[in-house]
N, C-alpha and C positions, 0 to 999 in steps of 0.2 A: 443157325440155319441160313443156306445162301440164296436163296432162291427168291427173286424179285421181279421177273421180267413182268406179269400180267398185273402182279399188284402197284407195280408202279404207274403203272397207267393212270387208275383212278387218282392217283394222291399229285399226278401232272395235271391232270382236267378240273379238279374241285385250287389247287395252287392257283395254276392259270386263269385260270379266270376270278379268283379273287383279287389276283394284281393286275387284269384288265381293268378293276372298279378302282382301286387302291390306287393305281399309279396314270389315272387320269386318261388311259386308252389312249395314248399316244401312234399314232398309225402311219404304215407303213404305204407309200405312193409308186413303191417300186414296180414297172411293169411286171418284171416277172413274179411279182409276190400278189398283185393284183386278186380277186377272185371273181373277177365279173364272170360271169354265164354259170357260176355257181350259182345252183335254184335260188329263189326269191330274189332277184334284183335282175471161164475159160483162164487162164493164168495169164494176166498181161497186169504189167508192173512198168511204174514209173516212179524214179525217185525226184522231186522236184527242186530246185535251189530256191530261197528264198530273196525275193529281187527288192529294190530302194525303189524303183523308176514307178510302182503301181502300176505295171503292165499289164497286173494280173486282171484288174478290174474294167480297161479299157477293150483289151484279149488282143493286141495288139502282137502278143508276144506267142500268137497261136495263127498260123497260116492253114489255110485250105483245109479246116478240119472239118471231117466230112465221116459217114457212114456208109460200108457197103456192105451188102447183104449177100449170102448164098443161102438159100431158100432150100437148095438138095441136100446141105450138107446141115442146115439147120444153126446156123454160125454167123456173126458180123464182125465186123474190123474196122475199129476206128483210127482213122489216119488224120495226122495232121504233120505240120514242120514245128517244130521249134527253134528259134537261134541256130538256123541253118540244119540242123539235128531233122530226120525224118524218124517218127515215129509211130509205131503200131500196135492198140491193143484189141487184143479175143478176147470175143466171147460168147455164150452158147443164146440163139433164140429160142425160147422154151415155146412161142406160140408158133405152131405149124401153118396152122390157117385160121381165116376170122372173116366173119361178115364185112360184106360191105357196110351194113346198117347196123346200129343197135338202137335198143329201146333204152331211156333212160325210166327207173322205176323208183316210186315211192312206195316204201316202206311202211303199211299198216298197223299203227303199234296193237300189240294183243297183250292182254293182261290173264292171260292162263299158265299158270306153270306146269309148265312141261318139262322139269327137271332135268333137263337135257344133260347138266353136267353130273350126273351119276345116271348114269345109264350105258357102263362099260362093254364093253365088245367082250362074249362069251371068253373066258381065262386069260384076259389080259385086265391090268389093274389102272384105274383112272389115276394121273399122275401131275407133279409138278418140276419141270425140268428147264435149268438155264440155258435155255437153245441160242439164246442172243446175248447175254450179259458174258457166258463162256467165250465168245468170240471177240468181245470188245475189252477182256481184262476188268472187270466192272464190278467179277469178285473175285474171290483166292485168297484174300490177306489170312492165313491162319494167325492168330491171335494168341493160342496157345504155344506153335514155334517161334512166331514173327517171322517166318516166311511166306514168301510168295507163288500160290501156286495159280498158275497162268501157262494159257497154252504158247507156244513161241512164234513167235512172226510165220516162220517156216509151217507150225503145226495148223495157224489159223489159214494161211495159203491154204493149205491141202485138204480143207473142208468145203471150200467155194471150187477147187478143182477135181472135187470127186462129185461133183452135183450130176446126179443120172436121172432123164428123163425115162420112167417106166409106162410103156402101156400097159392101162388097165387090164385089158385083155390077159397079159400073161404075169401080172402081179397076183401071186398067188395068196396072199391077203384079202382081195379085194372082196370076196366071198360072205366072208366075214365080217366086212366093215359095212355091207350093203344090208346083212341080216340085221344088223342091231340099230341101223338107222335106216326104216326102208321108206321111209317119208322123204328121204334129202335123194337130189338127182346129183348124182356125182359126174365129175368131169372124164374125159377119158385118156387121163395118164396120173402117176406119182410119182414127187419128187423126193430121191434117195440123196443123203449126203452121210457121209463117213466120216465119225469125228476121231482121230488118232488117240492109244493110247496112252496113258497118263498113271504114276503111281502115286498122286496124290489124292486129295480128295474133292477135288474138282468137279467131279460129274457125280454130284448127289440129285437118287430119285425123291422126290419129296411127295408124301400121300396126306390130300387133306382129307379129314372123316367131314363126315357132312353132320354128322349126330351130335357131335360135341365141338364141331367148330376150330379140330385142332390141326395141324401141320405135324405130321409125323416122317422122320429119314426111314423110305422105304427099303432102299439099295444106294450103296456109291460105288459105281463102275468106276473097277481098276485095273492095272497091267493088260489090257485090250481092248479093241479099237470095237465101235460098234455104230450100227447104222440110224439115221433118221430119217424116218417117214412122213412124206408131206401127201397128204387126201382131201382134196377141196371139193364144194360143189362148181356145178355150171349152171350160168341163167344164158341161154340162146347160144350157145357153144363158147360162152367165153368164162373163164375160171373166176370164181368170186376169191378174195382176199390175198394176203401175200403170208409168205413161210414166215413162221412165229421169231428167227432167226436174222430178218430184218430189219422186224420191230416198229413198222413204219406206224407215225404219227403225227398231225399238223396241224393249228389250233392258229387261225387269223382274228382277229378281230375289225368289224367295220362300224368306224367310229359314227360316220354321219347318218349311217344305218341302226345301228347299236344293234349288230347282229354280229355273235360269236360264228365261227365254222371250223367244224373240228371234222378230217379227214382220215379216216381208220381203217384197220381190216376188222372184219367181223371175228366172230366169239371161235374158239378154236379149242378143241378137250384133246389132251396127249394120254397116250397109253403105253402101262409099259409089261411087256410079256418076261421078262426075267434075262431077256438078251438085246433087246432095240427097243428103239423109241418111236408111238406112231402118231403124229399129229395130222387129226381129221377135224375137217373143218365141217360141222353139222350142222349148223344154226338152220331154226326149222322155218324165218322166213321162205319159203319157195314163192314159187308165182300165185300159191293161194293168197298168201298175205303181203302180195303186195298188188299195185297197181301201174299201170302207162301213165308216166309225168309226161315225157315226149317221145314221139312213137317214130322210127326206123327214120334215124339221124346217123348221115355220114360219119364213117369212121374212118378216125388218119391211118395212112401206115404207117410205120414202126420207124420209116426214113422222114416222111413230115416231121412225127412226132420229136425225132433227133434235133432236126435243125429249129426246132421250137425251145427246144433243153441247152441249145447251142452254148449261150452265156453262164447258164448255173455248171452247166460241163466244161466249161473254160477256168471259172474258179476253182470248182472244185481242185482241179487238174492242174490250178497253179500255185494252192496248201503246198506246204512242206513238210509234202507227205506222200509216201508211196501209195498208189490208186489203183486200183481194182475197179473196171467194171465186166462184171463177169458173165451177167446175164440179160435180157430181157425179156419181157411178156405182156402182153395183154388182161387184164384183167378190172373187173367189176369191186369199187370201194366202196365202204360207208360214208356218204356225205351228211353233216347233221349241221341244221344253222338252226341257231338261238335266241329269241325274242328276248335282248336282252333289257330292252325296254319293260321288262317284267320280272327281273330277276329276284330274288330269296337268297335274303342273308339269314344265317344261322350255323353258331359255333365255328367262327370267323371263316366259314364257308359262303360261296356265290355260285348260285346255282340258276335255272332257269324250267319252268314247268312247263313252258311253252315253247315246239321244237317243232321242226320237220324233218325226217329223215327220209335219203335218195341213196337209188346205186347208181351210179358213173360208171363206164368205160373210161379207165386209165393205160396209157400205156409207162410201163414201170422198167426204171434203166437201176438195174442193183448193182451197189457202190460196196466198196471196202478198202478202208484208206487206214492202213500200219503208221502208226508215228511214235514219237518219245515225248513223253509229258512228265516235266520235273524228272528227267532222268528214267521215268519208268517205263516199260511198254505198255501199248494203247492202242487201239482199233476204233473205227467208224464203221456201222453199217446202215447208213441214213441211205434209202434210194434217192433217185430224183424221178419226182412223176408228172406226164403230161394229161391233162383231159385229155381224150379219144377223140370228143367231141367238139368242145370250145377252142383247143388248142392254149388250152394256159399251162402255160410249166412252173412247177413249183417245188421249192426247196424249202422240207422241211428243218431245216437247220437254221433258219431265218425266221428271227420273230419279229411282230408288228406290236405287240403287246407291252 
């Protein structure tokens, strides 16, 4: 069975932070990996050459890179020069409009089960689906042929360029996603991506039974292409979590604090109707369970927040690797920091009982970077995200641990 993307998470957060204890917590002073003001303390392609001189880390080898917006047309274009070369990439703003202000909120933990992940949307089946691992080549190895079944540079393109921004208004789903979760305030649009057909066995649906704990191959969509649905909440007009296709996650540790921070999107249940895939984001925090950390704090725009990412967007951009940034948006993440001054060890796990969790206002720049590793093909889809608020840019591809 192929399917990894949600259970890997856990088996990253209980790792990492066993080798934050393990390996001495060695820490990272890098501004841009910094985490102060964290609580308690479109198709554009570049292929890059890979340079001797380390221009890449200076950005010396990146002129007038800059961001500009069309607001009507809902699209940005990032320009710079290179080695005299002028270059331009698209891509779609998925946030139309946004407060001036947002609240930053804590998260009140509750201890009632509310079973939320079986609790499927009237004749659709609650499901497990490689939305992100399929995109990055991360599975496929059939074991039984010994080939490789992986979408193709060109087929993974054409999933970040069919990304459609739907109002809810006329997604005609939406009816239905609102009856079976009428406690969550949903946002007002859905994000559509179409992943191209495949005659292998690539796009296995996977159903876990909740009764006996098992992983069962529900369906493996073949010979046609079919769509994915993204359905998030809003807290004050701005969308909580990012598409499960991202996959975004970020774990710092601060040594002289001995405080873990792990940066997430919240919990997310896929369904699947026998034709597409729907990924709704429910988690029944709303504004009941939570509270105002800091109450109607300036929010950057989308071009601040760039020239904040300036540096992590100039490496990235100078891999040896073709880059993709396709999209961006606004939205609300799980921030959790870890008293790790009180941590619990057990069966070579480190863990922490003692936590705070916060949503943030991030603004999110999503990446996709095609390259060849030992000869085989390979993707990234790590974003880069800015606090809203503190203005710290952060690359989760960069560890302090």
């Amino acid at each position: 069975m192929k399917h990894f993307d949600k259970a890997k998470r856990t088996v990253v957060i209980m790792v990492a932070l066993c080798a934050l204890i393990a390996q001495g917590c060695s820490d990272n002073n890098s501004a841009n990996q910094s985490l102060a003001g964290i609580p308690l303390s479109g198709g554009n392609t570049e292929t890059t050459e890979s340079s001797d001189d380390n221009s890449a880390i200076s950005g010396a080898d990146y002129e007038q890179l800059r961001i500009e917006t069309d607001q009507d047309n809902h699209s940005f274009a990032i320009k710079y020069i290179k080695a005299g070369k002028e270059y331009q990439l698209d891509g779609k703003l998925l946030t139309y409009g946004y407060p001036e202000t947002a609240n930053v909120y804590r998260i009140i933990p509750s201890y009632e089960d509310k079973n939320v992940h079986y609790n499927p949307v009237e004749g659709w089946t609650d499901c497990l689906f490689q939305a992100y691992s399929s995109l990055t080549c991360l599975i496929g190895h059939n074991s039984e042929t010994g080939t490789e079944e992986v979408l193709s540079k060109a087929e993974r393109n054409s999933v970040n360029d069919s990304m459609v921004r739907l109002d809810n208004a006329d997604y005609k789903q939406m009816a239905k996603i609102r009856s079976a979760f009428p406690e969550a305030v949903f946002g007002d649009y859905t994000l559509r991506f179409t992943y191209p057909p495949t005659n292998t066995d690539l796009y296995e649906i996977d159903y876990d039974n909740p009764y006996n704990r098992r992983d069962y191959i529900l369906d493996t969509i073949k010979g046609r292409p079919f769509d994915y649905y993204v359905t998030r909440r809003v807290i004050d007009g701005i969308i909580v979590g990012l598409p499960a296709n991202a996959d975004f996650f970020c774990l710092r540790y601060d040594k002289a604090m001995k405080q873990t921070t792990t940066i997430e999107s919240e919990e997310w249940i896929e369904f699947y109707d026998g034709k597409d895939i729907y990924e709704v984001h429910c988690y029944t925090a709303n504004k009941k369970d939570t509270e105002v950390y800091l109450k109607s704090k300036p929010v950057m725009s989308v071009e601040q927040a760039f020239d904040k990412a300036k540096p992590i967007i100039i490496e990235r951009l100078s891999e040896n690797k073709e880059t993709h940034i396709y999209a961006a948006e606004l939205v609300y993440l799980v921030v959790t920091v870890y008293d790790m001054s009180n941590e619990i060890f057990s069966d070579e796990k480190t863990t922490s009982d003692t936590y705070e969790t916060y949503l943030y206002p991030f603004w999110v720049f999503y990446m996709h970077s095609n390259y060849k590793a030992m000869g085989s093909d390979s993707a990234d889809r790590d974003p880069v995200i800015v606090n809203a608020i503190t203005g710290e840019a952060i690359d989760p591809c960069v560890s302090n641990y």
